[in-house]
C-alpha positions as CSV (number, residue, x, y, z in Angstrom):
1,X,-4.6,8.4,-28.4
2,X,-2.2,6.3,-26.5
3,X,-1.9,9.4,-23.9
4,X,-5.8,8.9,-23.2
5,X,-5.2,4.7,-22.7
6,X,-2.4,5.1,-20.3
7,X,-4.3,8.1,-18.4
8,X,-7.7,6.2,-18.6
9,X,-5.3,3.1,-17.0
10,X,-4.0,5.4,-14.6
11,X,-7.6,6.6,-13.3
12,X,-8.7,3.4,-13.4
13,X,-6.2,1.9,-11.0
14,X,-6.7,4.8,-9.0
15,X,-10.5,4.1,-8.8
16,X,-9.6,0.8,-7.3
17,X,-7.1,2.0,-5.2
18,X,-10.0,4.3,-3.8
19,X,-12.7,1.0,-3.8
20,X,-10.1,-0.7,-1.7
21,X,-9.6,2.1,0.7
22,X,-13.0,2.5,1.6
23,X,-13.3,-1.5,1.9
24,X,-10.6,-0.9,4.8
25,X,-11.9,2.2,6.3
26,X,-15.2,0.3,6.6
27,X,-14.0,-2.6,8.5
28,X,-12.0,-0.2,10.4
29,X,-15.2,2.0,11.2
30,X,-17.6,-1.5,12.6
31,X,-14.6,-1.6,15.1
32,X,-14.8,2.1,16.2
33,X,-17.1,2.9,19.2
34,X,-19.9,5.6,17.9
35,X,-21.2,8.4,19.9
36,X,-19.2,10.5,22.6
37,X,-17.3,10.0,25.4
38,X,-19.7,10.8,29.2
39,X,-17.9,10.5,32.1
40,X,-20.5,10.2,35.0
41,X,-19.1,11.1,39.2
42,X,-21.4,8.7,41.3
43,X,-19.7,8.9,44.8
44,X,-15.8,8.9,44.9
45,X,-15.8,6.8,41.6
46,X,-16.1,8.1,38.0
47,X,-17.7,5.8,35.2
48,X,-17.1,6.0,31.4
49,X,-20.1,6.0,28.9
50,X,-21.1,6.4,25.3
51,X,-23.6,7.9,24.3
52,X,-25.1,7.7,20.6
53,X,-28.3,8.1,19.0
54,X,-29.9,5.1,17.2
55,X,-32.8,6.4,15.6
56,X,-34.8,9.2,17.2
57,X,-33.1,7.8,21.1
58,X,-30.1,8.5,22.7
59,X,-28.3,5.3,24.1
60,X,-25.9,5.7,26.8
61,X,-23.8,2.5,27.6
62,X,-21.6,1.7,30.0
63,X,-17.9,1.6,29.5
64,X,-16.2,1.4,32.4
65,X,-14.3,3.1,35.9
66,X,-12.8,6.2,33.6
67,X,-9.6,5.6,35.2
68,X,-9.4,2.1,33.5
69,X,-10.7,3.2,30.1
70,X,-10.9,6.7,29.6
71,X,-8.2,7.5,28.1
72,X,-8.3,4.4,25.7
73,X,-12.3,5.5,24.7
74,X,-11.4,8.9,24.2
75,X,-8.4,7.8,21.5
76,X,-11.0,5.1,19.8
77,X,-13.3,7.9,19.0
78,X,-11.3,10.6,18.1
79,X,-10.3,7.6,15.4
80,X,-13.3,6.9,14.0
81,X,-14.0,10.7,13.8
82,X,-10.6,10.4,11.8
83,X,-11.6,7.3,9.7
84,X,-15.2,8.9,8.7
85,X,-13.7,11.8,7.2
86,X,-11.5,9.9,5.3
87,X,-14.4,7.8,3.9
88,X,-15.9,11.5,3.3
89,X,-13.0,12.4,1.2
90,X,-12.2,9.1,-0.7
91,X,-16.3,9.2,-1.7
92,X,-15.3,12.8,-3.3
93,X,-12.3,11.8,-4.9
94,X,-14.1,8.6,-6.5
95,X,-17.0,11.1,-7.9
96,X,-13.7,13.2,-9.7
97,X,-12.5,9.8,-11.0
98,X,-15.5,8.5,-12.2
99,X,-16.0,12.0,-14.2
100,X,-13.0,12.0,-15.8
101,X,-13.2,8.3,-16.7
102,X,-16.0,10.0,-18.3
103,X,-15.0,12.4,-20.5
């Protein structure tokens, strides 16, 4: 019995590891710039900008001259790309938590 208590303890703290985790990956994500990196030529000058879908339209917003922010965007999204697959996989981990807590 004392096994199942310190296991049971164990999950627990692990379940609010987990809550915590996703807390911070959250905050991290409303930080994050959505959508994909465009780079538009428009004479000699190339310009930087999102684009993302909000609803059923595409939104394309300026970012900048890419040689000023490119390389910057491109980072910030291939983060938040990292970020939401980690909120993926903490969400699946918490359902194997919560089901053993279960049993």
């Amino acid at each position: 019995m004392a096994e199942r208590n310190i296991i049971a303890l164990m999950l627990e703290e692990e379940l609010d590891r987990n809550a915590r985790a996703q807390a911070a990956y959250a905050a991290e994500l409303d930080r994050l710039p959505r959508g994909s990196v465009c780079v538009k030529t428009r004479g000699s000058r190339a310009y930087c900008y999102l684009k993302y879908r909000d609803g059923q339209r595409t939104v394309t917003q300026y970012a900048g001259v890419a040689l000023e922010v490119e390389e910057d965007l491109r980072a910030r999204v291939a983060r938040r790309k990292e970020v939401e697959a980690a909120i993926k996989q903490l969400k699946v981990e918490k359902r194997y938590i919560e089901k053993a807590l279960a049993l």
